[in-house]
N, C-alpha and C positions, 0 to 999 in steps of 0.2 A: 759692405765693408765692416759692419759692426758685428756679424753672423761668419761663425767659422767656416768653411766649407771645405767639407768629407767627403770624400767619392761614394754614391750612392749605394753601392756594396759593400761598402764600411761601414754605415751609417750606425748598425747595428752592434760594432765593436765599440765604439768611441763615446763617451759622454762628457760632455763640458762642464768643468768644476769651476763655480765662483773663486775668487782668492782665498775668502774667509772660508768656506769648506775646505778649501786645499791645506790651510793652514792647521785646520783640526786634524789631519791626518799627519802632516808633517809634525807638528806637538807631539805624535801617539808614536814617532819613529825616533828610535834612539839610536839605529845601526843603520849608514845607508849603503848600498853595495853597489855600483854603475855599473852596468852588464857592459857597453863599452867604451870608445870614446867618445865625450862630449865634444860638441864640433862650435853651438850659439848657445846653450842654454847653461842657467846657472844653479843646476841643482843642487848642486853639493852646499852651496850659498844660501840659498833658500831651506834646506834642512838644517845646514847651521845658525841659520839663524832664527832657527822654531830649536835649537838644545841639540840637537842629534849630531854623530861621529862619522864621515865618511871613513870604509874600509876599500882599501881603491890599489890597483897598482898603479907603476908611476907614469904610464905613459896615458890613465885614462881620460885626466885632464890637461890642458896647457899646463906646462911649469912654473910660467909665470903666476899662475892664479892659486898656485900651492899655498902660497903663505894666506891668502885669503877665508879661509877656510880649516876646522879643524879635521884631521887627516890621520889616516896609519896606513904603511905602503905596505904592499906584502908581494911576494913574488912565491914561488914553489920551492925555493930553497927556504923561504922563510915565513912560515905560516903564522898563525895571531892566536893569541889565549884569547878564545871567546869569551870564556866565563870571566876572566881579569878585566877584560873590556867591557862587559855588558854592565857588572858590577861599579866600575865606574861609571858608565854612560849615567847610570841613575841617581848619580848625586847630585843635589843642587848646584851647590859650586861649579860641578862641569860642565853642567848645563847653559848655565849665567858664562860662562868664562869661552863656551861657545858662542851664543849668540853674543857677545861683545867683540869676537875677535873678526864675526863678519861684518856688523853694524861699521867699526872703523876702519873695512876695506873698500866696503859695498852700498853704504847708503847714500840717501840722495843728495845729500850736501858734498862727499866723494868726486859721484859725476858731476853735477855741477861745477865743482871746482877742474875738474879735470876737460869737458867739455870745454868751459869757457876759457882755459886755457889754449887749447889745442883751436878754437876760432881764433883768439888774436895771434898765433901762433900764423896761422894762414893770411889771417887778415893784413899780418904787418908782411910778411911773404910778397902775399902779392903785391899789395901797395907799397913795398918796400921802405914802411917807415924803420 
């Protein structure tokens, strides 16, 4: 249970990153691109919250989770000033003003609050206090 498991013809593709190395590379990324749509995992959130901009169109994450995270949508009619954006990505201020705007979607005091919500939610449900 505590050991990931890779299909044996994989093994070779795949290496297992601690969080604190994960996080070194998400620091070193300023632009992130999602190849398609996320279905569980929270990347765009985890890169915003190490500074970095998802560049995404709109269907590649839930919608609900847009405001979560900071974001530029782009479709084929409408493409993105890389250089405008890159040159922002590298300011402090945007940096700081990303990781804050995931820390008050996404952190653990968040879920907790929203978990233990959604128990007594059930709990008075069933037991219908």
């Amino acid at each position: 249970p505590n050991e990931i498991t890779i299909p044996r013809d994989k093994k070779s593709n795949f290496k297992f990153l601690e969080y604190a190395e994960i996080t070194k590379f998400y620091r070193r990324c300023h632009i992130f691109f999602p190849t398609h749509r996320e279905t569980q995992g929270m990347l765009a959130q985890e890169i915003g919250a190490c500074g970095g901009l998802t560049i995404m169109q709109e269907w590649m994450y839930p919608f609900e989770t847009h405001h979560q995270f900071e974001h530029l949508i782009y479709n084929f009619e409408k493409f993105v000033d890389f250089e405008a954006v890159l040159e922002n990505c590298l300011k402090k201020e945007f940096i700081n003003k990303n990781r804050n705007r995931v820390i008050k979607h996404c952190s653990i005091s968040v879920f907790n609050k929203i978990f233990n919500f959604e128990i007594n939610r059930i709990l008075r449900n069933h037991f219908k206090i």
